[in-house]
ROZA-681464 format. One line per 3 residues: number of its first residue (from 0); their letters; for each residue x, y, z of C-alpha. Coordinates in nm, 2 decimals, padded with zeros to 4 digits, always signed. Layout:
<pts>
NUM> A> X,Y,Z | ...
</pts>
This chain:
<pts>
0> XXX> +00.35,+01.82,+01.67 | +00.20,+02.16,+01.57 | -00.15,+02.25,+01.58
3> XXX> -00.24,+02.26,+01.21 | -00.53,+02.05,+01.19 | -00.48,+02.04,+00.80
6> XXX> -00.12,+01.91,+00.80 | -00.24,+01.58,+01.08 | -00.52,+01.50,+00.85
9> XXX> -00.35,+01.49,+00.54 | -00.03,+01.33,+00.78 | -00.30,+01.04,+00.88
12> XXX> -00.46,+01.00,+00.49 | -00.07,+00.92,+00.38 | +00.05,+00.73,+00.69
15> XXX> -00.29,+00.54,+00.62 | -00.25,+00.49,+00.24 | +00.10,+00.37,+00.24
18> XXX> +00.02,+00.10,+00.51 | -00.27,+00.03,+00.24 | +00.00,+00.02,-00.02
21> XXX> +00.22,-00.26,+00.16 | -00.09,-00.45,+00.20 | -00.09,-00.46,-00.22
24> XXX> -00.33,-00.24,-00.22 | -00.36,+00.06,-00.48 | -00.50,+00.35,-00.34
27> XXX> -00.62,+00.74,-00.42 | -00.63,+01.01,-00.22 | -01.04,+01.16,-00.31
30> XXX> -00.91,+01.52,-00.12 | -00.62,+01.57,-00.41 | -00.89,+01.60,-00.66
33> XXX> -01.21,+01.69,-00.43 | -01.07,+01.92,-00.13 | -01.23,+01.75,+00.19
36> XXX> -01.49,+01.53,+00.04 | -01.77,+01.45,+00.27 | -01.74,+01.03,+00.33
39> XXX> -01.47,+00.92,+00.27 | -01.10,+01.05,+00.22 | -00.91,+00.78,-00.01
42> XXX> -01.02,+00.47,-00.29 | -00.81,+00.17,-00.23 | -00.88,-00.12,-00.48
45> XXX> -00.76,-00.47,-00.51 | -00.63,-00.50,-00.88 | -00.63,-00.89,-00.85
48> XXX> -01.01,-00.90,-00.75 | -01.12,-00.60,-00.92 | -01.31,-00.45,-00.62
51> XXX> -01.25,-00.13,-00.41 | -01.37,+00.07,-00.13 | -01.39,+00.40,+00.01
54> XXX> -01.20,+00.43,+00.38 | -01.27,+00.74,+00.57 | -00.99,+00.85,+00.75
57> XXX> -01.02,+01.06,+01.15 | -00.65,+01.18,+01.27 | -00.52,+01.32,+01.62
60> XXX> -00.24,+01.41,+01.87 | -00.43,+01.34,+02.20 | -00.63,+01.07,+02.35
63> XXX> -00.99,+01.22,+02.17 | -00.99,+01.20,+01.79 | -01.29,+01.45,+01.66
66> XXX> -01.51,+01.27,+01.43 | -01.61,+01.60,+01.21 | -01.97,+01.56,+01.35
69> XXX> -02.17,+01.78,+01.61 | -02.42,+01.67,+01.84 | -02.79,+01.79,+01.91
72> XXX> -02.83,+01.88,+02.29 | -03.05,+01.54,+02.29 | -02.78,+01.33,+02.19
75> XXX> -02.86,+01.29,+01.81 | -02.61,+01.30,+01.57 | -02.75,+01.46,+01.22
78> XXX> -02.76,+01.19,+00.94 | -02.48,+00.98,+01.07 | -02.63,+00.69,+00.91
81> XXX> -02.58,+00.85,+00.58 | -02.24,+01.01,+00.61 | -02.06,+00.68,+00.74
84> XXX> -02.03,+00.52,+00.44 | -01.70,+00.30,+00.46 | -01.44,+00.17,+00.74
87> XXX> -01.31,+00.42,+00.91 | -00.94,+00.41,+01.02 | -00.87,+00.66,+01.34
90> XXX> -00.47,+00.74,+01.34 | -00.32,+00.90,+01.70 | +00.04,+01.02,+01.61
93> XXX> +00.27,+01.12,+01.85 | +00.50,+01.45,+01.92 | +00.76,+01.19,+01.70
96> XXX> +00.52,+01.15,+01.42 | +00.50,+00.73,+01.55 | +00.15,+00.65,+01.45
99> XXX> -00.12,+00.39,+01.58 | -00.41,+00.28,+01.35 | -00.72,+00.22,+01.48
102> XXX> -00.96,+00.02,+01.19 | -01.37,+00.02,+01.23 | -01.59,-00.10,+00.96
105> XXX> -01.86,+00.12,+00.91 | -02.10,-00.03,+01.13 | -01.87,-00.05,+01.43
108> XXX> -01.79,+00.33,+01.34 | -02.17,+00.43,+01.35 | -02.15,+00.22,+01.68
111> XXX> -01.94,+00.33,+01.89 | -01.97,+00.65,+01.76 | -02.29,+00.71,+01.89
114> XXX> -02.32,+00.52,+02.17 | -01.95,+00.71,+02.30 | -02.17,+01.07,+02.24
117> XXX> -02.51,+00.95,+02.37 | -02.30,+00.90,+02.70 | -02.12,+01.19,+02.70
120> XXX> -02.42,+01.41,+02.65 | -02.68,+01.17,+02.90 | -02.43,+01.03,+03.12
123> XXX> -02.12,+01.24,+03.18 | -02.16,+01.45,+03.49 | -02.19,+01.84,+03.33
126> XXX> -02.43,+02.04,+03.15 | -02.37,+02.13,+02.81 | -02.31,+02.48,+02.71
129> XXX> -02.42,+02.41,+02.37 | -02.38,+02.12,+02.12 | -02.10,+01.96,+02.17
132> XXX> -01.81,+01.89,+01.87 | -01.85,+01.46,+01.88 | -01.52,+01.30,+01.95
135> XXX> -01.37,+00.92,+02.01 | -01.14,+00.83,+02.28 | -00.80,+00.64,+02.17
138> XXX> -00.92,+00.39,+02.49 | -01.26,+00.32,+02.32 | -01.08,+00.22,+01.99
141> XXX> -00.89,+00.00,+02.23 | -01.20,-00.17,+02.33 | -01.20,-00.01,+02.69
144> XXX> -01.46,+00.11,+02.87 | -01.45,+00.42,+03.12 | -01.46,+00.39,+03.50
147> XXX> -01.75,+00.52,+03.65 | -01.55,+00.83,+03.80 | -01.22,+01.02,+03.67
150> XXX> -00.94,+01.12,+03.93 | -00.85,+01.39,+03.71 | -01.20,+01.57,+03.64
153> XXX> -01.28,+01.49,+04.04 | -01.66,+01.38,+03.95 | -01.84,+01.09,+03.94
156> XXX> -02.04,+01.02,+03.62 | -02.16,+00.65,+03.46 | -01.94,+00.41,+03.33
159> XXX> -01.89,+00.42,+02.97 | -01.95,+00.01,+02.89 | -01.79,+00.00,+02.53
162> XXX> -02.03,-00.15,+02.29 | -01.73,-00.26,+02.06 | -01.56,-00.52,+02.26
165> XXX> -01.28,-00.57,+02.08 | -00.95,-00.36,+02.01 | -00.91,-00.24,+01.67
168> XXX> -00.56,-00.15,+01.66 | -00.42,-00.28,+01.32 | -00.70,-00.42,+01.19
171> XXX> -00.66,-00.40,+00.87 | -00.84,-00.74,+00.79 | -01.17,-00.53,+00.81
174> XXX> -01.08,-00.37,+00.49 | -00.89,-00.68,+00.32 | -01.25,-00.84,+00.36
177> XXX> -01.40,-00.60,+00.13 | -01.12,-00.60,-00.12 | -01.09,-00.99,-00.18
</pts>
């Protein structure tokens, strides 16, 4: 897959909308009228129920999805609390264009989001060169955690203990609960 960050985003918004789709939902793409709105990336409503949501929509090629925030040196993450307004769905695609979906509510989002950049900025064994671009690993979406040392950096740094628990891959149910 090429490196044009713009094409894999707007890849992950369709791949994510047309899985919305089969679920029954309708759904609008917000950046087709408002290029790269802050919070959210597409409307899907439940025209049965009459209720909708926003879903906020992170796409990548490797194993570390960038969340579109930056971190202070201390670890803070400017108003995350605001900007993470809806589930967030995290797409890896392949060199194929196969896709995975990865769904958080946006609790679990805020979550893991922070606790995953608190350790890499407290508890990963480096010093920061300057504030670092926040990203999530494909393994924590998984529910993993990290080993307390990595063969292929040759360090030894803290375990990362996953605060999420679970797996999120396809689970769409966290959205179907706000649409029913």
């Amino acid at each position: 897959m090429g490196k044009d960050n713009k094409n894999i985003g707007l890849f992950g918004e369709t791949a994510v909308a047309l899985e919305l789709i089969k679920l029954g939902y309708d759904v609008i793409n917000i950046n087709s009228s408002i290029q790269n709105y802050k919070n959210a990336d597409l409307i899907v409503m439940n025209s049965k129920t009459g209720k909708s949501t926003m879903v906020q929509v992170k796409c990548g090629t490797t194993h570390n999805i960038f969340v579109g925030f930056v971190s202070e040196l201390d670890g803070t993450i400017p108003a995350i609390d605001e900007k993470i307004i809806c589930p967030w769905v995290f797409v890896k695609v392949d060199d194929d264009y196969n896709t995975e979906f990865y769904v958080l509510s946006a609790d679990e989002a805020k979550t893991l989001i922070k606790a995953g950049n608190d350790w890499y900025v407290h508890d990963f064994n480096r010093q920061l060169k300057g504030k670092p671009i926040v990203g999530m690993e494909i393994s924590w979406l998984e529910g993993k955690n990290t080993d307390a040392s990595s063969t292929n950096l040759k360090i030894q740094h803290k375990a990362f203990n996953n605060p999420l628990g679970h797996n999120s891959i396809n689970r769409w149910d966290k959205i179907k609960r706000l649409l029913e």
